[in-house]
C-alpha positions in Angstrom: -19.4 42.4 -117.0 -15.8 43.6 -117.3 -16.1 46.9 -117.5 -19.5 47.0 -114.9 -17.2 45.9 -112.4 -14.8 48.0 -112.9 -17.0 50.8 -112.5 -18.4 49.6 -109.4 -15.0 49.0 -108.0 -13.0 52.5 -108.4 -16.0 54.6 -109.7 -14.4 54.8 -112.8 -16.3 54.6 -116.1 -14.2 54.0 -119.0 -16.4 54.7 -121.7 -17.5 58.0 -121.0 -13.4 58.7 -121.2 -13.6 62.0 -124.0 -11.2 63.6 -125.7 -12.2 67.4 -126.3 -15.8 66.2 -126.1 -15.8 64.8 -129.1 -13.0 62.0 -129.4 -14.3 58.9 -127.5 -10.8 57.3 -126.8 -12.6 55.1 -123.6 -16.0 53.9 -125.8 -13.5 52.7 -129.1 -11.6 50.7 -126.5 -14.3 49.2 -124.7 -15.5 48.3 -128.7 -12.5 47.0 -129.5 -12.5 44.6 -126.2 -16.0 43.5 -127.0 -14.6 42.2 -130.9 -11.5 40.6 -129.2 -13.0 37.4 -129.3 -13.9 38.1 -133.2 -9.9 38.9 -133.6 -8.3 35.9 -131.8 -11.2 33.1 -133.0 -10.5 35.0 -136.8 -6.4 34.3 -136.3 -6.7 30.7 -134.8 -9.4 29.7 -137.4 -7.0 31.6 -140.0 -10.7 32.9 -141.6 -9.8 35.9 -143.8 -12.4 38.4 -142.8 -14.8 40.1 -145.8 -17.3 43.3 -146.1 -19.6 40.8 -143.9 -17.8 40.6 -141.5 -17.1 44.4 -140.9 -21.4 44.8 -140.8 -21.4 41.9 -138.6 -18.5 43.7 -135.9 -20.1 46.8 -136.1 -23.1 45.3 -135.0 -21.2 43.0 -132.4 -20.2 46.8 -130.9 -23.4 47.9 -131.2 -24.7 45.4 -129.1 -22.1 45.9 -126.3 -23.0 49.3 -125.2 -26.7 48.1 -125.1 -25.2 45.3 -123.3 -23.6 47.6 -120.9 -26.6 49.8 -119.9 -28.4 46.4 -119.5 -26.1 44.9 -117.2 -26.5 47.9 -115.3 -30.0 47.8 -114.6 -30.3 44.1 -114.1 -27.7 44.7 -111.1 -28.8 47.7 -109.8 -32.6 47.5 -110.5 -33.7 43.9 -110.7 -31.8 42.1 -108.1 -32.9 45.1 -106.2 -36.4 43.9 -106.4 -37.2 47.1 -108.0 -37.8 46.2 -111.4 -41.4 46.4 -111.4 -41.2 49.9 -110.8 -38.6 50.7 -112.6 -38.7 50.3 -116.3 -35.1 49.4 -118.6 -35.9 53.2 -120.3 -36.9 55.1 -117.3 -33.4 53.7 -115.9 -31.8 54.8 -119.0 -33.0 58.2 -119.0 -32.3 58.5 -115.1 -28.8 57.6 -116.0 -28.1 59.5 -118.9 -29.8 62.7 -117.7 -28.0 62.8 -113.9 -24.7 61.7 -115.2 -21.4 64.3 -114.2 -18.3 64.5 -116.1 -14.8 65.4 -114.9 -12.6 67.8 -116.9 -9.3 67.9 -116.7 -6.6 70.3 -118.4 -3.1 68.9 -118.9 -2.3 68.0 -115.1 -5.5 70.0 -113.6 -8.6 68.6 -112.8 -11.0 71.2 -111.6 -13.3 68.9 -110.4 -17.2 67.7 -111.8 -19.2 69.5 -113.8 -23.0 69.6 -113.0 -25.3 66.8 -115.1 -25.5 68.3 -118.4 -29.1 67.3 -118.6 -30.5 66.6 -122.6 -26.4 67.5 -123.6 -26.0 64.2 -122.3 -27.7 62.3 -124.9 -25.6 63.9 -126.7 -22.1 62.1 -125.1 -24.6 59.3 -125.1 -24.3 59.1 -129.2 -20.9 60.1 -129.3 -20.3 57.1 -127.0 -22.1 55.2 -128.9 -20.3 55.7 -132.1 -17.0 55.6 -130.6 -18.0 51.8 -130.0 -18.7 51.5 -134.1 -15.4 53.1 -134.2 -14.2 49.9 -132.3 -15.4 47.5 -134.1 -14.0 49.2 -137.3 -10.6 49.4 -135.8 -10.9 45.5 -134.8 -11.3 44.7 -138.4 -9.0 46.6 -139.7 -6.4 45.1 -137.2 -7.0 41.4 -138.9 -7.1 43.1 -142.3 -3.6 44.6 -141.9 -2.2 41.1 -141.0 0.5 39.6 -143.1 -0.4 37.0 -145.1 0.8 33.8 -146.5 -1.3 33.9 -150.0 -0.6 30.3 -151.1 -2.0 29.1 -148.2 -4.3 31.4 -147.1 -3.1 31.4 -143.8 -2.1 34.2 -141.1 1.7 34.4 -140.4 2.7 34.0 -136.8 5.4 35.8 -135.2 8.0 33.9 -134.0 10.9 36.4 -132.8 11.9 40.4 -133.0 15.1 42.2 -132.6 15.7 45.4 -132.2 18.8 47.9 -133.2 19.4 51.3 -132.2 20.9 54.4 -133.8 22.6 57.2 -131.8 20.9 59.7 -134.6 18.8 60.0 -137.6 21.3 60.4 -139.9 23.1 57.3 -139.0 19.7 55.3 -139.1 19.3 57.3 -142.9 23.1 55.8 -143.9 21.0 52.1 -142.6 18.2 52.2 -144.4 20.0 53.0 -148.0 22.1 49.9 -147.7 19.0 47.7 -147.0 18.2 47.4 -150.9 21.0 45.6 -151.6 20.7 42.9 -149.2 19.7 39.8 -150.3 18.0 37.1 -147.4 20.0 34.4 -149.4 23.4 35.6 -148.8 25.1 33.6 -146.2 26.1 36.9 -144.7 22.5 38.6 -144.9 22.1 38.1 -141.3 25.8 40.2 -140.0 25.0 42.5 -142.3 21.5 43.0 -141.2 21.9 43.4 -137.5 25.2 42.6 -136.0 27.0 45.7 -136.9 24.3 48.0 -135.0 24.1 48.6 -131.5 21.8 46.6 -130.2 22.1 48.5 -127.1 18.8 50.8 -126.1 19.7 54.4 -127.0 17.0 56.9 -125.2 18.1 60.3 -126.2 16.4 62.6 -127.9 16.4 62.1 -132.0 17.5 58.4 -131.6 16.0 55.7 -133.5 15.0 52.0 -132.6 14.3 49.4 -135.6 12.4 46.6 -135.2 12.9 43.6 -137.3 10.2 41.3 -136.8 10.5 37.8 -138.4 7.1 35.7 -139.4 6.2 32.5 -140.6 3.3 30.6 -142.3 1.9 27.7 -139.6 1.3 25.5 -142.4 4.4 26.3 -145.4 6.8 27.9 -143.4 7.4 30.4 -145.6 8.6 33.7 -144.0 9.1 37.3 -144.1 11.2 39.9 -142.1 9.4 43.0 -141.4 10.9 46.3 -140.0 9.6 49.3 -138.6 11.4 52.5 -137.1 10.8 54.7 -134.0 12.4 57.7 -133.5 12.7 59.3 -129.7 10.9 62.5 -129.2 10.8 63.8 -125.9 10.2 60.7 -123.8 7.9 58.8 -126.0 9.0 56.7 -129.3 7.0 57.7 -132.4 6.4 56.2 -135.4 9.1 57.3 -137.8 7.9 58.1 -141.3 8.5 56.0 -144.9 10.5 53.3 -142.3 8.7 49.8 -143.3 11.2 47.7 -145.0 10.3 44.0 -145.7 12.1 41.1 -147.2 10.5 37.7 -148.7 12.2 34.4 -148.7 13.3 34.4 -145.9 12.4 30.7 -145.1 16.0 29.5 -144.3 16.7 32.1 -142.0 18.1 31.6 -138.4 17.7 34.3 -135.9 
């Protein structure tokens, strides 16, 4: 419904949004919203998802882009009275085989190309799989979630902090002192954060840690979890070998 209205309120339809023909960046996304409710009902229920349930997303992706095309014709053709003229696969194929695409180079967009005619069936499949490719990518999102094993229960943020470095090199001298910190040193804290800047540094070659600090709802154990950025150009980008994460960290104060 989402997504049909947005299409019928800007003209804008997000799935058929292609990278070099072939990457569908706008059909993964639209896959990934239609699993959301499988990610947020998987975290509050703290169900630890199996092989099932990566057959059973797929599917739930599957179904949305049928969903979509559906929703389309029941709006466009039914409440038009026209649906017993109009068949669900004569609407398809009228659809899929009149659709235009835009193109656009870096900051040029030459305008719409003609409809592509059978090639369409093509971006059609393309589209299709790019919603599999959401569902996967939901999954994989709850697998990578840090667990508390004891209890079998998803940990929960609770806060983040992040310092800065005015270069690499000074984030390198950082990270070779974080071995020999130990969370239950009285001191683990100062010497953790409070002699960087915590300060945001923008320039280019800089880098931004995060140190993100979790807890189990039911044990309270915790972890602190970092990850680096460094700046390149104007965006931040993942910075290579960076993950650090301590354990035990239950009696910590941030």
């Amino acid at each position: 419904m989402i997504h049909f209205f947005i299409e019928d309120t800007t003209t804008f339809n997000l799935c058929s949004l292609t990278l070099f023909w072939l990457l569908p960046v706008g059909a993964i996304l639209v896959g990934m919203a239609a699993n959301s409710g499988y990610y947020f009902m998987t975290r509050w229920t703290h169900r630890m998802v199996d092989r099932y349930d990566f057959f059973g997303m797929t599917l739930l992706s599957a179904f949305g882009i049928c969903a979509i095309y559906y929703i389309e014709y029941h709006f466009l053709v039914i409440q038009s009275g026209l649906g017993d003229e109009i068949g669900f696969w004569d609407f398809f194929k009228l659809v899929t085989e009149s659709t235009e695409y835009r193109v656009r180079v870096g900051k040029i967009i030459p305008g719409r190309l003609p409809s592509l005619g059978w090639f369409n069936y093509v971006m059609v499949f393309v589209h299709f799989i790019g919603f599999l490719l959401g569902g996967a990518v939901t999954f994989l999102l709850i697998k990578a979630s840090d667990i508390c094993k004891p209890c079998s229960k998803y940990m929960v943020k609770v806060q983040a902090i992040k310092v800065f470095f005015g270069s690499l090199q000074s984030y390198l001298g950082y990270a070779s002192r974080l071995g020999a910190l130990d969370p239950e040193n009285p001191n683990f804290l100062s010497d953790l954060v409070e002699k960087e800047s915590k300060i945001p540094v923008k320039h280019e070659q800089a880098v931004r840690y995060t140190w993100t600090y979790k807890k189990c709802p039911s044990c309270n154990a915790a972890i602190l979890k970092g990850e680096g950025n460094i700046r390149d150009g104007k965006e931040w980008k993942d910075l290579k070998d960076s993950s650090h994460t301590f354990s035990n960290c239950d009696e910590l104060k941030l």
